[in-house]
DOPAGU-932044 format. One record per atom (N, C-alpha, C): residue in three letters; z negated, y, x. Coordinates in steps of 0.05 Angstrom, whole numbers. Each point is the difference from the previous one (the first is absolute). Layout:
REM residues N
<r residuo="ALA" Z="Z" Y="Y" X="X"/>
...
REM end
This chain:
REM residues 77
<r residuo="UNK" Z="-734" Y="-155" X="47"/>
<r residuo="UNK" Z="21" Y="16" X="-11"/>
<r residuo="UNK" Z="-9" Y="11" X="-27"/>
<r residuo="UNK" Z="2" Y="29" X="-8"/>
<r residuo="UNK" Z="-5" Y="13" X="-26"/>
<r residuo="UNK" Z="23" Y="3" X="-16"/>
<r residuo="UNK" Z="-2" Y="4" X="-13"/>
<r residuo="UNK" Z="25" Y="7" X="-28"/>
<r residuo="UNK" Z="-13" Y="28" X="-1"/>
<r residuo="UNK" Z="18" Y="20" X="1"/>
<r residuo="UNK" Z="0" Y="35" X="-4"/>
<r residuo="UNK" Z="5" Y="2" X="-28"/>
<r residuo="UNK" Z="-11" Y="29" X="3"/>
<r residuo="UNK" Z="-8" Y="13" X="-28"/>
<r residuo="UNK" Z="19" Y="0" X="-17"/>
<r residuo="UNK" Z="29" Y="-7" X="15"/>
<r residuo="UNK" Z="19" Y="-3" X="-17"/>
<r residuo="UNK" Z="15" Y="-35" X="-9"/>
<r residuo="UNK" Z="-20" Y="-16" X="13"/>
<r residuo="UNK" Z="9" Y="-29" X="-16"/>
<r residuo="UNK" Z="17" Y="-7" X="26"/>
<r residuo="UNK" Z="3" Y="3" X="31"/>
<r residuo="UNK" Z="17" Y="-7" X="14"/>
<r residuo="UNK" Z="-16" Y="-9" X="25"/>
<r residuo="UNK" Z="10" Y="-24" X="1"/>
<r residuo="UNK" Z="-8" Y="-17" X="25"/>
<r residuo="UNK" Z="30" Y="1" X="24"/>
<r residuo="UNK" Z="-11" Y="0" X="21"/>
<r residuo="UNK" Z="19" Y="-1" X="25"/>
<r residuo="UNK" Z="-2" Y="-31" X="0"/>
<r residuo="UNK" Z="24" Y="-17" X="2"/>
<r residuo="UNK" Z="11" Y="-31" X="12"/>
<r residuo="UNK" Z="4" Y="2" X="25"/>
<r residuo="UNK" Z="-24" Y="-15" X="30"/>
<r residuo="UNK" Z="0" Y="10" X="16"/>
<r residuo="UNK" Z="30" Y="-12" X="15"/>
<r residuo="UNK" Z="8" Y="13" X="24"/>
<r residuo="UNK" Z="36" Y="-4" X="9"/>
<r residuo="UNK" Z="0" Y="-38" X="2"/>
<r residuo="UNK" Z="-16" Y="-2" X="8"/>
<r residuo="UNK" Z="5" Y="-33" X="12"/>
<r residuo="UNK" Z="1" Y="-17" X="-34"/>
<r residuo="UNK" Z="-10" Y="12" X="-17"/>
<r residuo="UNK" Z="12" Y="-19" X="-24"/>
<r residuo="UNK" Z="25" Y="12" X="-6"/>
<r residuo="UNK" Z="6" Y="25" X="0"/>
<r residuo="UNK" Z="25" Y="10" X="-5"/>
<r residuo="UNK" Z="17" Y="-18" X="10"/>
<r residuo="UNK" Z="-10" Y="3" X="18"/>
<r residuo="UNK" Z="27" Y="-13" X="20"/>
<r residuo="UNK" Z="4" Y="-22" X="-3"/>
<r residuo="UNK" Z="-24" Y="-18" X="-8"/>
<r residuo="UNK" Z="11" Y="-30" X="12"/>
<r residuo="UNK" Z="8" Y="-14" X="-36"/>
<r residuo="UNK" Z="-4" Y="21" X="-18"/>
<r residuo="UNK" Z="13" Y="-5" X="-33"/>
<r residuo="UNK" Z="24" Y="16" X="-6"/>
<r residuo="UNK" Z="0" Y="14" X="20"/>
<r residuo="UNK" Z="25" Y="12" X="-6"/>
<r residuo="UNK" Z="-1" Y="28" X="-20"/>
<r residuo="UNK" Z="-16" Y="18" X="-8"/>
<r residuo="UNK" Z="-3" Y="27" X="-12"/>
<r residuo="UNK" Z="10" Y="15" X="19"/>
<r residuo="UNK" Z="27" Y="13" X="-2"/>
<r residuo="UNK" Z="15" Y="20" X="6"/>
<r residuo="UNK" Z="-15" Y="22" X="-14"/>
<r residuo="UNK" Z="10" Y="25" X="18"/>
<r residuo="UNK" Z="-3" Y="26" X="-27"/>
<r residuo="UNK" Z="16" Y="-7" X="-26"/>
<r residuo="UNK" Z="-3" Y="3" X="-19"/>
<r residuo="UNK" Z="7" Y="0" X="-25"/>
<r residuo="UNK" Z="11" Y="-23" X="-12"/>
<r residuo="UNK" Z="-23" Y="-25" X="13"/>
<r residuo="UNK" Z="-1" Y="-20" X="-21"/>
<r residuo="UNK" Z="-16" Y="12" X="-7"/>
<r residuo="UNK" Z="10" Y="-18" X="-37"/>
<r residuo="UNK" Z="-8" Y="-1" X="-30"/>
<r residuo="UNK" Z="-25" Y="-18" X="5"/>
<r residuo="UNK" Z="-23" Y="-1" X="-6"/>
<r residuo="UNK" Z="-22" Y="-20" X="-2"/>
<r residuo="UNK" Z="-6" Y="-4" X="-30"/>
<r residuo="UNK" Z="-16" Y="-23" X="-5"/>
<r residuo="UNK" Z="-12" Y="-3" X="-26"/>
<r residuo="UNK" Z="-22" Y="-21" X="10"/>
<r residuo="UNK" Z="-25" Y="18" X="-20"/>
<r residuo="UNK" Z="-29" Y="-9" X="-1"/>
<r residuo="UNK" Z="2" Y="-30" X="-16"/>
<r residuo="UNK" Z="-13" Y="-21" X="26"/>
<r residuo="UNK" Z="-6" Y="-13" X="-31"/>
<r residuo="UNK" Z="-32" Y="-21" X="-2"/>
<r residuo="UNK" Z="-10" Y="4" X="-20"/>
<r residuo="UNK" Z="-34" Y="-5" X="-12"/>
<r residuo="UNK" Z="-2" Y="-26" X="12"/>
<r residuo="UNK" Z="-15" Y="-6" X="4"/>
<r residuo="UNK" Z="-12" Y="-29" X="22"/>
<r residuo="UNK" Z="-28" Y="2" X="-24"/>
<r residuo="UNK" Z="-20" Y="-16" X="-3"/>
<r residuo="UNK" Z="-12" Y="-10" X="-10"/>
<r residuo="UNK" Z="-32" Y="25" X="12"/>
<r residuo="UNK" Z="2" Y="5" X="16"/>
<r residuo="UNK" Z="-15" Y="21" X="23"/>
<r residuo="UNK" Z="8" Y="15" X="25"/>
<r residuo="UNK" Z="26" Y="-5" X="-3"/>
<r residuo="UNK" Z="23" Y="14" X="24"/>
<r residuo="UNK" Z="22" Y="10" X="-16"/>
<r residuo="UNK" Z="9" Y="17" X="17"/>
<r residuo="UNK" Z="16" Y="12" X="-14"/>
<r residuo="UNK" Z="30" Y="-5" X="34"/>
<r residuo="UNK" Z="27" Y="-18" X="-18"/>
<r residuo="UNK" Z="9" Y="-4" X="23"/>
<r residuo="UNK" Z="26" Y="25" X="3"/>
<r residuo="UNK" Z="17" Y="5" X="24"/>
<r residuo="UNK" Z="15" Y="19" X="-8"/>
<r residuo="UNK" Z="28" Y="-14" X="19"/>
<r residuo="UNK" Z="16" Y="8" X="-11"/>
<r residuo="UNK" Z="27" Y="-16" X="-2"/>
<r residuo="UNK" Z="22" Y="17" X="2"/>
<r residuo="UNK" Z="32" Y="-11" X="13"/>
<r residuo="UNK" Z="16" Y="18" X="-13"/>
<r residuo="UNK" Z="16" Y="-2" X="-28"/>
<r residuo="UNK" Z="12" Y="23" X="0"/>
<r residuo="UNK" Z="0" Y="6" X="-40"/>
<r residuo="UNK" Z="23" Y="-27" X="-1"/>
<r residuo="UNK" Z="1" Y="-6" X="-18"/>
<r residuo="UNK" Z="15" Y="-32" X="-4"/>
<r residuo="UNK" Z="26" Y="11" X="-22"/>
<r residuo="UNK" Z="-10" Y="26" X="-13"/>
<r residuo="UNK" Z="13" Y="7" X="-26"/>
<r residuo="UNK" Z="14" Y="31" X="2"/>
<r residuo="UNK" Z="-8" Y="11" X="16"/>
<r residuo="UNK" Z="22" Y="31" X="4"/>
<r residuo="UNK" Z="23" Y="-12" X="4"/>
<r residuo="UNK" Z="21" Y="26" X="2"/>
<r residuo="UNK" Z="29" Y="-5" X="3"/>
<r residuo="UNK" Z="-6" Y="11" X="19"/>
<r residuo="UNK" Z="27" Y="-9" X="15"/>
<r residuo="UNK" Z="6" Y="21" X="31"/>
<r residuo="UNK" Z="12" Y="23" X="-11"/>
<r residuo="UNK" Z="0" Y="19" X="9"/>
<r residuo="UNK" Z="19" Y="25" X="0"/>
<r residuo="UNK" Z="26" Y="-7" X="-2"/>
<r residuo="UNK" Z="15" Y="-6" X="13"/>
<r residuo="UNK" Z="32" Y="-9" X="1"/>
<r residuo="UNK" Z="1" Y="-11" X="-37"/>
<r residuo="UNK" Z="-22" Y="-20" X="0"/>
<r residuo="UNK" Z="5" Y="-13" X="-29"/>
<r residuo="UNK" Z="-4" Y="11" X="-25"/>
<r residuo="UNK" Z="-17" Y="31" X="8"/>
<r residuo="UNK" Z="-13" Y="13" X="-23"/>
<r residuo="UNK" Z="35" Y="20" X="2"/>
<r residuo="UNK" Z="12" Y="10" X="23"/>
<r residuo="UNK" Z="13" Y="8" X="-1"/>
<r residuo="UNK" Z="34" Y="-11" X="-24"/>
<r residuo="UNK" Z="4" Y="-21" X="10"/>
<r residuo="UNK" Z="18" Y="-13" X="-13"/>
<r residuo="UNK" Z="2" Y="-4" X="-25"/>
<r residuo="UNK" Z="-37" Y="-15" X="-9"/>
<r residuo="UNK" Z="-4" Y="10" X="-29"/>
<r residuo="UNK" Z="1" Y="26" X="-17"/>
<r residuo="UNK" Z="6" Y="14" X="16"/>
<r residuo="UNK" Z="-3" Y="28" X="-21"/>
<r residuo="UNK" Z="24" Y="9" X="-5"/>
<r residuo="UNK" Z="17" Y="-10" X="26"/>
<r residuo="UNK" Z="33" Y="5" X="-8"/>
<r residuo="UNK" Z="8" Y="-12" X="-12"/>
<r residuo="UNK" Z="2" Y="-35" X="-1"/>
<r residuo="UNK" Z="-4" Y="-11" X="-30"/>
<r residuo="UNK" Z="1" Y="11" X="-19"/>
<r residuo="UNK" Z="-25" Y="12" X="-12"/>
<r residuo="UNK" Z="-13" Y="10" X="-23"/>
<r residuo="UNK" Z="19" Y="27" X="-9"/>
<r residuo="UNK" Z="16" Y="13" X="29"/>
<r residuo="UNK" Z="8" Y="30" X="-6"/>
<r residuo="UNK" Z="27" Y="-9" X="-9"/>
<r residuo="UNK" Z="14" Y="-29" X="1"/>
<r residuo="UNK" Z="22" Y="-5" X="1"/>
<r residuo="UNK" Z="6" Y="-15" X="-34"/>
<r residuo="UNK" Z="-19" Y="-4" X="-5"/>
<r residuo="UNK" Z="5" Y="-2" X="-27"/>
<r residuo="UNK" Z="5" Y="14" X="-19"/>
<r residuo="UNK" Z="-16" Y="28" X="2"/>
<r residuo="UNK" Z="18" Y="24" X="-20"/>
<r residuo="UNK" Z="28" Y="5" X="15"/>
<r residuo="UNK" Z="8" Y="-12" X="11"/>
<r residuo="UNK" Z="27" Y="13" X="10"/>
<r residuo="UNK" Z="34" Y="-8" X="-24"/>
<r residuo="UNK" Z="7" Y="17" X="-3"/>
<r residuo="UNK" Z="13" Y="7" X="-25"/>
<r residuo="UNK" Z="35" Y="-17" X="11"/>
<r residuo="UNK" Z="5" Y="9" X="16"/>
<r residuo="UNK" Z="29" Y="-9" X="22"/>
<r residuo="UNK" Z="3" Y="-30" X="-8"/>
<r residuo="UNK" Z="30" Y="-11" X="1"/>
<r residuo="UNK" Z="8" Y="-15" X="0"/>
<r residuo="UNK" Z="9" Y="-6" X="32"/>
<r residuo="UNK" Z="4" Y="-22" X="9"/>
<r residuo="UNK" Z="2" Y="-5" X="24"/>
<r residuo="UNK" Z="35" Y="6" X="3"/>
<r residuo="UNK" Z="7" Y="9" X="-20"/>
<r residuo="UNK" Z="36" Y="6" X="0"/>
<r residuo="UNK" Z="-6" Y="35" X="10"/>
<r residuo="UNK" Z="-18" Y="4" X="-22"/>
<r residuo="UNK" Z="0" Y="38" X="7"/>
<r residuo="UNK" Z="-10" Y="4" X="30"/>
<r residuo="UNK" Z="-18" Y="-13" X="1"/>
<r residuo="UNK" Z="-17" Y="7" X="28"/>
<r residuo="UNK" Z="29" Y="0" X="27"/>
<r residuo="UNK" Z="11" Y="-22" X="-1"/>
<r residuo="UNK" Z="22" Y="-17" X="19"/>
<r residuo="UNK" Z="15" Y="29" X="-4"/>
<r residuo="UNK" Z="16" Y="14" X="-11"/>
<r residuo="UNK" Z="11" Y="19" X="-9"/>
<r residuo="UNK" Z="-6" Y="29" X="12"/>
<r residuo="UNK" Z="-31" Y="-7" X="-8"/>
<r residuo="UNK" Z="-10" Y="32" X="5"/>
<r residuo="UNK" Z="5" Y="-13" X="34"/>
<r residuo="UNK" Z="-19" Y="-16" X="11"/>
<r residuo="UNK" Z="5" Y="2" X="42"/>
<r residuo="UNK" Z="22" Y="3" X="6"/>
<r residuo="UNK" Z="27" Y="-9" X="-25"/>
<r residuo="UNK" Z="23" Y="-1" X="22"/>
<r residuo="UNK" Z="17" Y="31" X="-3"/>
<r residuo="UNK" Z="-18" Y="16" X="-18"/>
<r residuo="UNK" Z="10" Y="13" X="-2"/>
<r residuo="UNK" Z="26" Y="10" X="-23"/>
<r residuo="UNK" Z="-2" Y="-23" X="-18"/>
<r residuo="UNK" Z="20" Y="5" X="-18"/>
<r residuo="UNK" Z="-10" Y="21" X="-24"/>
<r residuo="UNK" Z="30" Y="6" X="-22"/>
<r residuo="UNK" Z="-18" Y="12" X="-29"/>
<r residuo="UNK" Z="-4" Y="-17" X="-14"/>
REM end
């Protein structure tokens, strides 16, 4: 097996498979003493979680009191 001009090795299917690398697992390299081992990422967020965090984050400038808000859905002045 070669590593291409661009730094990318193919994981042949039968390790895929039997470790479990879907398309778009997260991997992380990690230094062995003369190997280099490769793993899945232990430390990304999932999507759903990166999602939730950001609404979080968008919900803190939010100016509304939970009286105004209640008001504004029900439609009152």
């Amino acid at each position: 097996m070669k590593i291409t001009s661009k730094g990318q090795v193919t994981i042949p299917k039968q390790m895929r498979d039997a470790f479990g690398f879907l398309p778009g697992t997260e991997v992380e390299f990690v230094p062995g003493e003369s190997e280099i081992h490769v793993r899945k990422a232990v430390r990304g967020r999932r999507r759903g979680e990166a999602v939730v965090a950001h609404l979080r984050e968008a919900g803190k400038n939010y100016t509304m009191t939970t009286d105004e808000v209640m008001r504004l859905t029900r439609g009152e002045n």
